[in-house]
C-alpha positions, 0 to 999 in steps of 0.5 A: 500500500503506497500513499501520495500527496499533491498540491493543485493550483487553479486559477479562475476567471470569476465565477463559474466551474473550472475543469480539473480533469486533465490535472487530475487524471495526469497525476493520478497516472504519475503516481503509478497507483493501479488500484485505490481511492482519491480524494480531493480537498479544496482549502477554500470558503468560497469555492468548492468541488463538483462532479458534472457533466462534461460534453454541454457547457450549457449545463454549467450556465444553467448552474451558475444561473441556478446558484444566482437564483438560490444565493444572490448577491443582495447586501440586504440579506446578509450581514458579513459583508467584509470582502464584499457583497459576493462575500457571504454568498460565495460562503453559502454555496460552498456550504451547499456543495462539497469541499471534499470529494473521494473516487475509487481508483481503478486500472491507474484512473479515477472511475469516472462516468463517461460524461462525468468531469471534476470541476473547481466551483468558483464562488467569488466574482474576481479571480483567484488562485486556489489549492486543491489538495490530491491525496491517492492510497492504494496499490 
């Protein structure tokens, strides 16, 4: 049983989901691990981790569409507003999604589904540089 860690910087444009796939399927290659589990770990408050669909970018619109309608951007319902008025809604959609994802690994690859692609979810209305923290265990 081996382990390997790694740190992933993503730099996003704003808001919106940021594929990590590629990243991610390099490295889990890299490591050799045939067999195992990965997790993933955004180390952020404001942006998260989501697995979905890969082949139609209108459904990462109608995403982004859905998150403004269920958290807007509106300085009269919130109270913590210290960077920001997309300060505390970036907080609670990253509430409402994951910061924290694991895959099972199999034959050196994440068991993906065929449409099914890693993405980082950015909260925040500038860009940012953001880590995710890749950590395998296997065989």
């Amino acid at each position: 049983m081996r382990q390997e860690l790694h740190r992933l910087h993503v730099g996003t444009h704003g808001k919106g989901l940021v594929s990590i796939t590629s990243a991610v399927l390099d490295w889990v290659a890299a490591t050799g691990i045939e067999t195992g589990l990965l997790t993933l770990w955004c180390r952020h408050t404001s942006a998260s981790l989501t697995v979905q669909e890969n082949a139609d970018p209108t459904v990462q619109e109608d995403i982004a569409r859905y998150f403004e309608a269920l958290v807007p951007e509106d300085p009269t319902r919130y109270i913590h507003d210290d960077e920001g008025p997309d300060d505390m809604p970036a907080h609670l959609r990253t509430m409402l999604t994951n910061t924290q994802m694991s895959i099972p690994v199999a034959d050196g690859r994440p068991v993906l589904g065929t449409w099914q692609g890693l993405y980082l979810f950015e909260h925040r209305r500038m860009a940012h540089r953001r880590e995710i923290i890749l950590h395998i265990i296997g065989s």
